[in-house]
FIKOLMI-492811 format. One record per atom (N, C-alpha, C): residue number from 1; chain; atom name; z negated, x negated, y negated. Coordinates in steps of 0.2 Angstrom, whole numbers. Atoms other than C-alpha are relative to their C-alpha. Layout:
N
+-----+--------+-------+-------+-------+-------+
| num | cadena | atomo |    zz |    xx |    yy |
+-----+--------+-------+-------+-------+-------+
| NUM |      A |    CA |     Z |     X |     Y |
...
+-----+--------+-------+-------+-------+-------+
***
This chain:
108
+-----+--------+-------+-------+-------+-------+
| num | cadena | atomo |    zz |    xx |    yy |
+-----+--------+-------+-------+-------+-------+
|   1 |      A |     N |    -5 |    -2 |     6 |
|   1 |      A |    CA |   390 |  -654 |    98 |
|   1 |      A |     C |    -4 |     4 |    -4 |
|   2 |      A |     N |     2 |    -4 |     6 |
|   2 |      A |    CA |   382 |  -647 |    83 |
|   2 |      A |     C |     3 |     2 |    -7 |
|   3 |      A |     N |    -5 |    -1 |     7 |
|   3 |      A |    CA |   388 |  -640 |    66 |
|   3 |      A |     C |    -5 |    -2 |    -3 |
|   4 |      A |     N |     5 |     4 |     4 |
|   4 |      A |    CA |   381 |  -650 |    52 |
|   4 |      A |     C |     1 |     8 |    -7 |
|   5 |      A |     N |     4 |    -4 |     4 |
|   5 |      A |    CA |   376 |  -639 |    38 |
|   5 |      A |     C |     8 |     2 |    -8 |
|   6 |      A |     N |    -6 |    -1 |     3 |
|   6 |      A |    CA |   394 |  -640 |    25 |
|   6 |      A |     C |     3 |     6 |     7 |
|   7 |      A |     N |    -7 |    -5 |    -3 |
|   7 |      A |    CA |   404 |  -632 |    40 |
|   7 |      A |     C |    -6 |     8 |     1 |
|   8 |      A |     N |     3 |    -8 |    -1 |
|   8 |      A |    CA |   390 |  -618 |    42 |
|   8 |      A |     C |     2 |     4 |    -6 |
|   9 |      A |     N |    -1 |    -3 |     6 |
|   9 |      A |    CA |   393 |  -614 |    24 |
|   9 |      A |     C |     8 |     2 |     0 |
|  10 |      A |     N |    -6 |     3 |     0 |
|  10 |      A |    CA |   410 |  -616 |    28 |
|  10 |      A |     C |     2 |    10 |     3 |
|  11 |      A |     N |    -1 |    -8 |    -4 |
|  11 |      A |    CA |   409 |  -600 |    42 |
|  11 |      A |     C |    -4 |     6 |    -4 |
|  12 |      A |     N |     3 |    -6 |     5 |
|  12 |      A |    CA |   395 |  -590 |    30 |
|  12 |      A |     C |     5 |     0 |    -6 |
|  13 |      A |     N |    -7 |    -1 |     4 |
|  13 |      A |    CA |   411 |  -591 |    17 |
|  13 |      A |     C |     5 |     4 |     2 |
|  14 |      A |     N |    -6 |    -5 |    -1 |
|  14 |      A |    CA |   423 |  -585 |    28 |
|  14 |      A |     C |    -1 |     7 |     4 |
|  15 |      A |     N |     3 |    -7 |    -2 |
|  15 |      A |    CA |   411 |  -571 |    35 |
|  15 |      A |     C |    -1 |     4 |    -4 |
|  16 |      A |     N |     0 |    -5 |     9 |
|  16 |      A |    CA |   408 |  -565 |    17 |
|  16 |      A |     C |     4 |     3 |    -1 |
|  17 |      A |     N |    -6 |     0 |     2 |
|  17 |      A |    CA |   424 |  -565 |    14 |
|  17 |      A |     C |     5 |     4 |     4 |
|  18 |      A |     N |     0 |    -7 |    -5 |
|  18 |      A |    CA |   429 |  -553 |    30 |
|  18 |      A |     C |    -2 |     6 |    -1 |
|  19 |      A |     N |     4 |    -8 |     2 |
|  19 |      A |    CA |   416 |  -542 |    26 |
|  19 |      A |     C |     2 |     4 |    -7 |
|  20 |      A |     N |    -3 |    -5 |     7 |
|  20 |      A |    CA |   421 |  -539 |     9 |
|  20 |      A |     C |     7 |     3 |     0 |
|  21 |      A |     N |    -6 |    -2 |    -3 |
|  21 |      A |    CA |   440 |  -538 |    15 |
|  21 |      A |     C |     1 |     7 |     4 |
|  22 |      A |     N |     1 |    -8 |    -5 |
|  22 |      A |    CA |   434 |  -523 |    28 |
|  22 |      A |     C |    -2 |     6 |    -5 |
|  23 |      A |     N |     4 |    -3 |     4 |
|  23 |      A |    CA |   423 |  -516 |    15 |
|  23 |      A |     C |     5 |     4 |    -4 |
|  24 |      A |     N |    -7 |    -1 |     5 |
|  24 |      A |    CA |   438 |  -515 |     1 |
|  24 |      A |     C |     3 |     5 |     5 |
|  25 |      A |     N |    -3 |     0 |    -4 |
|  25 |      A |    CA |   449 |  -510 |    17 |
|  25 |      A |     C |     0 |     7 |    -2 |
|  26 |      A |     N |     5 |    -7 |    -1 |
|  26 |      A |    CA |   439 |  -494 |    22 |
|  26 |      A |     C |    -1 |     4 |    -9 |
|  27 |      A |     N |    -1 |    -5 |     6 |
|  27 |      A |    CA |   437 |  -490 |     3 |
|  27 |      A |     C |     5 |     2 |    -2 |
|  28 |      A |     N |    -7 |    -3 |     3 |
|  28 |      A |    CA |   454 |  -488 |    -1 |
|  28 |      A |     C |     3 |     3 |     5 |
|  29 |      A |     N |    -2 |    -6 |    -3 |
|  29 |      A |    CA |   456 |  -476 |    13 |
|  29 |      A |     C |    -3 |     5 |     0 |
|  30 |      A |     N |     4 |    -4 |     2 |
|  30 |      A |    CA |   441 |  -467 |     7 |
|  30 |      A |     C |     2 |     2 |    -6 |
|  31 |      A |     N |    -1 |    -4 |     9 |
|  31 |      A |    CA |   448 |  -465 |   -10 |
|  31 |      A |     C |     6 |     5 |     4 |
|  32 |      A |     N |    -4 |    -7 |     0 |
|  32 |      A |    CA |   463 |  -457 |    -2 |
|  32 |      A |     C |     0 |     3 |     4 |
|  33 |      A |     N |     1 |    -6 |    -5 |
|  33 |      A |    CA |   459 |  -447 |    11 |
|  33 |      A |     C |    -6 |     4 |    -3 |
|  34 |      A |     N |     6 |    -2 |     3 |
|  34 |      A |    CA |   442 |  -443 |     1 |
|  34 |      A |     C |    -5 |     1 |     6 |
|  35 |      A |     N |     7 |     0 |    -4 |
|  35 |      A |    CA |   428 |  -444 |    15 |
|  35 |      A |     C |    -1 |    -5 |     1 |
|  36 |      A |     N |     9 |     4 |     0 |
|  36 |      A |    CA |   413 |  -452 |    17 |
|  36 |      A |     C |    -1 |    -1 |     5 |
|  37 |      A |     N |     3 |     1 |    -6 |
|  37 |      A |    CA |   412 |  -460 |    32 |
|  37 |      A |     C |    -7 |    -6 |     1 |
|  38 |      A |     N |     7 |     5 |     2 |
|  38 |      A |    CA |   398 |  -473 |    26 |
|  38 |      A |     C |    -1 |    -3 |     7 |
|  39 |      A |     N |     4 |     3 |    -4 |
|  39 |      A |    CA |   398 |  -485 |    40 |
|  39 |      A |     C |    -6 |    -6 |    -1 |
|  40 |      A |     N |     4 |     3 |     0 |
|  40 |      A |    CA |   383 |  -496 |    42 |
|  40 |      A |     C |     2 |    -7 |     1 |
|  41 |      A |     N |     3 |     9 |    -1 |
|  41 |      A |    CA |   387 |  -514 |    46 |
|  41 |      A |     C |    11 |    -1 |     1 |
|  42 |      A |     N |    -7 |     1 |     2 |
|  42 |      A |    CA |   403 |  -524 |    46 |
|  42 |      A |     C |     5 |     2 |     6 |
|  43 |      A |     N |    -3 |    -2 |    -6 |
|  43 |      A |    CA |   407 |  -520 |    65 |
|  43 |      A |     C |     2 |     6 |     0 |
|  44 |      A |     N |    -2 |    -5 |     1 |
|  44 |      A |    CA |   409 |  -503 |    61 |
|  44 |      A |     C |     4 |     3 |    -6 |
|  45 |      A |     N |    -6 |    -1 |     5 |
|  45 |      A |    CA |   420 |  -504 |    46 |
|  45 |      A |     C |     5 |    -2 |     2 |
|  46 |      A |     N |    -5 |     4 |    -6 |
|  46 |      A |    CA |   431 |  -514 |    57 |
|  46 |      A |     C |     3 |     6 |     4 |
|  47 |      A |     N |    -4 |    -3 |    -4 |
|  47 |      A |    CA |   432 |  -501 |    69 |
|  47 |      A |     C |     5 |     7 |    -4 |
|  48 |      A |     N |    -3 |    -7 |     6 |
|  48 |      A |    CA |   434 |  -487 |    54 |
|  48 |      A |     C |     8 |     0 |    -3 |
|  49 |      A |     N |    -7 |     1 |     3 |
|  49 |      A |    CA |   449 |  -498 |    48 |
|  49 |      A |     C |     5 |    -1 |     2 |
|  50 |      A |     N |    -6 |     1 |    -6 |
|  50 |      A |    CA |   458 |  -500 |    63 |
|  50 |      A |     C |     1 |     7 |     3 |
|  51 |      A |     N |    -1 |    -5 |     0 |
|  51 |      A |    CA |   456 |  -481 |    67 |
|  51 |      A |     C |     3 |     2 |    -4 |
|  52 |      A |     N |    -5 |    -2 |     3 |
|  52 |      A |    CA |   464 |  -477 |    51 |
|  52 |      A |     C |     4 |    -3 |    -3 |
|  53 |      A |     N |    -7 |     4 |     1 |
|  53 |      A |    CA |   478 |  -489 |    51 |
|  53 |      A |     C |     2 |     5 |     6 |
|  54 |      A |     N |    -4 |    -1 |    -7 |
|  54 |      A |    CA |   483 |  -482 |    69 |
|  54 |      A |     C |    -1 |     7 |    -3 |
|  55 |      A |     N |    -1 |   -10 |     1 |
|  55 |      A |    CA |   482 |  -462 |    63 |
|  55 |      A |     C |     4 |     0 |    -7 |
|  56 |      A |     N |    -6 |     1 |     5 |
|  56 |      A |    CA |   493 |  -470 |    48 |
|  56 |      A |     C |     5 |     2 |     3 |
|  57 |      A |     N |    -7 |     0 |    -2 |
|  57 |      A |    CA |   505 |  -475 |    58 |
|  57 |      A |     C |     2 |     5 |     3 |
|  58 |      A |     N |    -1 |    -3 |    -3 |
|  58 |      A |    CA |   504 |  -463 |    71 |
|  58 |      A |     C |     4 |    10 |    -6 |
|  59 |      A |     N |    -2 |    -6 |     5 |
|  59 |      A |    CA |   506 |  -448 |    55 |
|  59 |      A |     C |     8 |    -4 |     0 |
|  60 |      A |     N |    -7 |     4 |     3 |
|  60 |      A |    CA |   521 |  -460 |    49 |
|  60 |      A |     C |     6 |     2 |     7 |
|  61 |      A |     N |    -3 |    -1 |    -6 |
|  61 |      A |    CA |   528 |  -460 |    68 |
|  61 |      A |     C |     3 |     9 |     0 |
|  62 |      A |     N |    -2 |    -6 |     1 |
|  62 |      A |    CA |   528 |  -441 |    67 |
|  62 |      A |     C |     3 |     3 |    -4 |
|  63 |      A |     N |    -3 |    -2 |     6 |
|  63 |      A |    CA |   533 |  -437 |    51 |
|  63 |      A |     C |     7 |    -2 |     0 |
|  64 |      A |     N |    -8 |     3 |    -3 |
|  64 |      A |    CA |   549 |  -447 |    56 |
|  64 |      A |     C |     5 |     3 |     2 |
|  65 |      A |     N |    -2 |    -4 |    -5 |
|  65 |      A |    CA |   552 |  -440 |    70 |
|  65 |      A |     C |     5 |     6 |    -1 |
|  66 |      A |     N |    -1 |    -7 |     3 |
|  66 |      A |    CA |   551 |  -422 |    62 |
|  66 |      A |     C |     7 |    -1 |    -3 |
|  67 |      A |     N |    -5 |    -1 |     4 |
|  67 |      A |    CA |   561 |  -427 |    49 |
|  67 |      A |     C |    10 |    -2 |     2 |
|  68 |      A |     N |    -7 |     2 |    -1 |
|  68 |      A |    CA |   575 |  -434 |    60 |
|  68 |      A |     C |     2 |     6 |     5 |
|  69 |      A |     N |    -1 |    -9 |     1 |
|  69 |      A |    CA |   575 |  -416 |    69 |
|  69 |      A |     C |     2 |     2 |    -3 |
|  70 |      A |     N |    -4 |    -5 |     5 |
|  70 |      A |    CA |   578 |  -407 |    56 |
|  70 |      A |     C |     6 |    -4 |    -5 |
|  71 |      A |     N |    -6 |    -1 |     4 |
|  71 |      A |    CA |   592 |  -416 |    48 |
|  71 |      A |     C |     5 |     0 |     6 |
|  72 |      A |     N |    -4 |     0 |    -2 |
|  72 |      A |    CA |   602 |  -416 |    65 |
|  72 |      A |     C |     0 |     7 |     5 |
|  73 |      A |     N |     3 |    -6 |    -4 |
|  73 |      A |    CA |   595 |  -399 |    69 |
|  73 |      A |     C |     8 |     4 |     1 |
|  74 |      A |     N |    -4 |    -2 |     1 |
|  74 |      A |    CA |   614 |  -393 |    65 |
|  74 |      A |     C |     4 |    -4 |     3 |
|  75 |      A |     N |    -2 |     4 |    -4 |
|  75 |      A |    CA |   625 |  -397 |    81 |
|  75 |      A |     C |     7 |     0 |    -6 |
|  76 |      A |     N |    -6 |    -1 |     1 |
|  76 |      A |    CA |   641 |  -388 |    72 |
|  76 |      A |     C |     1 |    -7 |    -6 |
|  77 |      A |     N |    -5 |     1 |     7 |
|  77 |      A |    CA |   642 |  -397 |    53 |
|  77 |      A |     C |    -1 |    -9 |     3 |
|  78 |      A |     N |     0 |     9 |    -1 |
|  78 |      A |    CA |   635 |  -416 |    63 |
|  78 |      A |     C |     7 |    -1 |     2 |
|  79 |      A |     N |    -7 |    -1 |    -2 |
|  79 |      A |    CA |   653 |  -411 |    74 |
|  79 |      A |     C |     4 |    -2 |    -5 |
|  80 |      A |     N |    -4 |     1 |     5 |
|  80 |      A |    CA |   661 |  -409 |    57 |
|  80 |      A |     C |     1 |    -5 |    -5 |
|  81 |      A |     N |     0 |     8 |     4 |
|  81 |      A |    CA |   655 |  -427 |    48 |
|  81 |      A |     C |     3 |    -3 |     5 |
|  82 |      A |     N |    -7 |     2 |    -5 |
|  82 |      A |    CA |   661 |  -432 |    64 |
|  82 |      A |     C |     5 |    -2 |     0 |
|  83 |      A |     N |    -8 |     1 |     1 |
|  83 |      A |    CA |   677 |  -429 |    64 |
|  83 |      A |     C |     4 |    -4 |    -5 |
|  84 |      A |     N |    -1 |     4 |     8 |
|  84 |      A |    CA |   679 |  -433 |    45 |
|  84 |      A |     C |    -2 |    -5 |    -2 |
|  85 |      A |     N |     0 |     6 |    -2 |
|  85 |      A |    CA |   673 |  -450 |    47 |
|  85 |      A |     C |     5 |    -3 |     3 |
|  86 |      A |     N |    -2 |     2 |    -4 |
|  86 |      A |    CA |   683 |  -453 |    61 |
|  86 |      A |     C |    11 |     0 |    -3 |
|  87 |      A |     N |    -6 |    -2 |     3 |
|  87 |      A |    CA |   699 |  -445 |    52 |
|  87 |      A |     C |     0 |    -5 |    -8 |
|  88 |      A |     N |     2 |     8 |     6 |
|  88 |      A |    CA |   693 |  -456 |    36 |
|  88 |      A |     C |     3 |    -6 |     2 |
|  89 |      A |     N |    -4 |     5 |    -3 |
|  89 |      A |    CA |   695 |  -470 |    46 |
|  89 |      A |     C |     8 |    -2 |     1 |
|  90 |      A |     N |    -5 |     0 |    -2 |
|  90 |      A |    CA |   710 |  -468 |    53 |
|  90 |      A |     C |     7 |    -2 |    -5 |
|  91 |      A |     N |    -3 |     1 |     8 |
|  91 |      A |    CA |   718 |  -464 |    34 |
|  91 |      A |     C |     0 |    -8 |    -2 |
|  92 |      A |     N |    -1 |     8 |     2 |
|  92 |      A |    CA |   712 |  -481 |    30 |
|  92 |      A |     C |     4 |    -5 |     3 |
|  93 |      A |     N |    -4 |     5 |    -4 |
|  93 |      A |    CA |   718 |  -491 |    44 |
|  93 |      A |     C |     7 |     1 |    -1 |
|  94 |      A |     N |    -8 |    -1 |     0 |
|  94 |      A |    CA |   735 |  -482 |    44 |
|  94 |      A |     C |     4 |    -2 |    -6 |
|  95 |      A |     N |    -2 |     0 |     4 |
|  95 |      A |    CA |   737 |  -484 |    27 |
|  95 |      A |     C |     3 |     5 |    -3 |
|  96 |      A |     N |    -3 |    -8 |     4 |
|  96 |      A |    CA |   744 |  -466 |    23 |
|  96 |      A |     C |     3 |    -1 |    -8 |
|  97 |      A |     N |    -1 |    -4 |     5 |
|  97 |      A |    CA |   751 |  -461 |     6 |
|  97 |      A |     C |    -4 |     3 |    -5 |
|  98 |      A |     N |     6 |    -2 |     2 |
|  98 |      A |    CA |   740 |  -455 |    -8 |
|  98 |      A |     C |     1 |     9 |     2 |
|  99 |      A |     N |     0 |    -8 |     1 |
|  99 |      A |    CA |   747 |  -437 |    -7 |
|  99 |      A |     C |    -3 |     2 |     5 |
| 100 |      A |     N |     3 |    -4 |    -5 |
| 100 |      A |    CA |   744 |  -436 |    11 |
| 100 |      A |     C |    -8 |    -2 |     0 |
| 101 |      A |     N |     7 |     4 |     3 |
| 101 |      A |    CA |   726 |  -447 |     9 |
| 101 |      A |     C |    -2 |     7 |    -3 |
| 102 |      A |     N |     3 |    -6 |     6 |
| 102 |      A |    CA |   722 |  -433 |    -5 |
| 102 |      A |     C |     2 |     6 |     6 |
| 103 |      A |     N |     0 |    -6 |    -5 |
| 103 |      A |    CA |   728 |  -417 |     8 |
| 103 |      A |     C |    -5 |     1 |     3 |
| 104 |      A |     N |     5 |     1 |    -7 |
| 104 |      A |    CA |   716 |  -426 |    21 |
| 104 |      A |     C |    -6 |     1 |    -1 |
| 105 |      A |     N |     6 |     1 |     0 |
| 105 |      A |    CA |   701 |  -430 |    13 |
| 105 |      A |     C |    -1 |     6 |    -5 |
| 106 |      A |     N |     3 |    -3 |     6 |
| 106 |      A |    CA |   691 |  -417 |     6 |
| 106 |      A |     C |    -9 |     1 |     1 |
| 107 |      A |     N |     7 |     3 |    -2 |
| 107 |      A |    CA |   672 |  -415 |     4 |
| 107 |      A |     C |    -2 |     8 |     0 |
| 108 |      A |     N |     3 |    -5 |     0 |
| 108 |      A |    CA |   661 |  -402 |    11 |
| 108 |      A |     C |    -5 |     1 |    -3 |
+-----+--------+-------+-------+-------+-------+
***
C-alpha cells in the first residue's frame, strides 16, 4: 500500500492548513491576554491552544458561578419574589377583579 504523490500533496495541504489554524489560534490569544509565549513548532502551539481554551472556560466556569452567589446571596428578598410569583400566579388563574388584581400586585 503506498501513497502516490497527488494524495501526498493532498496531506502537505492539510498539514499547512493546521499549522496556520494553530498559529492564527494562539495569535488571537496573544493579542488578548498580551504575552508572548513564542512556541516553537506546531506541537507546541497545539498544546498552548488547548491550555488556553480550558483556563477560558475554566474562568467562564467561575465567573458564573460567582456571579450566581451573589445574585441569590439574599435569602430574605429570593422569599419575597417567591411569594409574589406565586401570588401572581394565583391572581391569574383565579381571575380576580382589576381593583383587587391592582391592591395585590405591587412591585418592589
Amino acid at each position: 500500500m503506498s501513497i502516490n504523490r497527488s494524495e501526498m500533496g493532498d496531506i502537505r495541504t492539510i498539514a499547512f492548513s493546521l499549522s496556520t489554524a494553530c498559529r492564527s489560534y494562539l495569535n488571537t490569544y496573544d493579542l488578548m491576554i498580551g504575552n508572548d509565549t513564542l512556541p516553537g513548532n506546531d506541537i507546541e502551539r497545539l498544546i498552548c491552544c488547548v491550555v488556553l481554551a480550558m483556563g477560558a472556560m475554566f474562568y467562564a466556569i467561575i465567573l458564573g458561578n460567582m456571579s450566581l452567589l451573589v445574585n441569590n446571596m439574599d435569602p430574605t428578598a429570593s422569599r419575597h419574589r417567591l411569594k409574589k410569583d406565586i401570588t401572581t400566579n394565583t391572581i391569574r388563574r383565579v381571575k380576580v377583579g382589576m381593583t383587587l388584581c391592582a391592591r395585590a400586585s405591587y412591585d418592589s
